[in-house]
N, C-alpha and C positions, 0 to 999 in steps of 0.2 A: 152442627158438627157431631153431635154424638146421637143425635133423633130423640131426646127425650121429651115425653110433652107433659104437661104442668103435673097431671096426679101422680106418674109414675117419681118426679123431684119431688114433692112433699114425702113420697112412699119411701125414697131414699132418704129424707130427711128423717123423718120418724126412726127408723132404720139405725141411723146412725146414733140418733140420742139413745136408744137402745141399748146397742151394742156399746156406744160408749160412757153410756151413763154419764148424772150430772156432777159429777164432781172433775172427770176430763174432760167435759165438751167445750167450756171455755178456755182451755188450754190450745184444744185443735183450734176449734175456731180462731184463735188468734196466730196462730201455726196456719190458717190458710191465707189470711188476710194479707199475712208478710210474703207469702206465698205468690199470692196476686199481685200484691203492689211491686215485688224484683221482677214480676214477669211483663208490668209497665214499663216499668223503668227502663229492662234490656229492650223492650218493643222502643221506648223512645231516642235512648240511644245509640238502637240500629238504623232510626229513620232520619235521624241527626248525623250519622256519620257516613250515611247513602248520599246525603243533600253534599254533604261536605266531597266526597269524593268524586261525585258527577259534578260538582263546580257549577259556575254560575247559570249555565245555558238551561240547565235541567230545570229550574226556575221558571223560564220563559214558556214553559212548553204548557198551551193550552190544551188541560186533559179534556175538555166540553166535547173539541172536534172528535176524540175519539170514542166517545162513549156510544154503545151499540143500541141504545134506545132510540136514536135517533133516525136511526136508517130504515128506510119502506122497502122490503122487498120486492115490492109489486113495483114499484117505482123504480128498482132498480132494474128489472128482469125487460120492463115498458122501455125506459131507454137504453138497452142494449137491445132492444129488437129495431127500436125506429132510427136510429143512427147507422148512418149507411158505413160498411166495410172498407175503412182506407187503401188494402188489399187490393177485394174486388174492383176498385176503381183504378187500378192504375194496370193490370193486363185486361188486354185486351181479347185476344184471341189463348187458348191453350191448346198446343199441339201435344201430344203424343207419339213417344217413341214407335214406330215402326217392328213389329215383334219381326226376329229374323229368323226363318222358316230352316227348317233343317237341309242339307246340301250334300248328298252323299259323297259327293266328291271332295269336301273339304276334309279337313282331319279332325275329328272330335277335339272338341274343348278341355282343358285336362287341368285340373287346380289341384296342385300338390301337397297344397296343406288341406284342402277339403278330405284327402283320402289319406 
């Protein structure tokens, strides 16, 4: 979430007793801890009243099937080549429109809203 990796949080840690010297740091420290524990607490009673709002079905739902580790792309791209076209099987023949040749005789084609 924030990309920090292990020396650069001691380096904030240090940082912090520093800046905050020891006679406030168990103060914050415990100012973070409460901190943490309501941001539990909202995370479990937003996931408690999600359950509650989506009602009983949402329960039933098997997250396994959708999980994206599972799936081979290779396997997937293999049978969408080897499975024949329900499409292609059912015309037969495709014809094409006859393009109609110009006719000096007839009266030009005139679309009102194209111009």
């Amino acid at each position: 979430m924030f990309d920090i990796n292990g020396w650069e949080f001691i380096v904030l840690i240090v940082l912090a007793v520093v800046v905050l010297g020891p006679e406030r740091l168990p103060e914050y420290a415990a100012k973070l801890g409460r901190l943490v524990r309501q941001a539990k607490e909202l995370a479990e009673r937003a996931k408690t009243q999600l359950k509650d709002e989506m009602g009983p079905e949402f329960s039933d739902i098997d997250w396994r099937a959708y999980d994206p580790r599972q799936y081979d792309p290779r396997r997937i791209v293999r049978e969408a080549l080897t499975t024949p076209d329900p499409a292609a099987a059912t015309t037969d023949t495709v014809t094409m429109p006859r393009p109609v040749s110009y006719d000096p005789g007839r009266p030009t084609p005139w679309d009102n809203e194209a111009t």
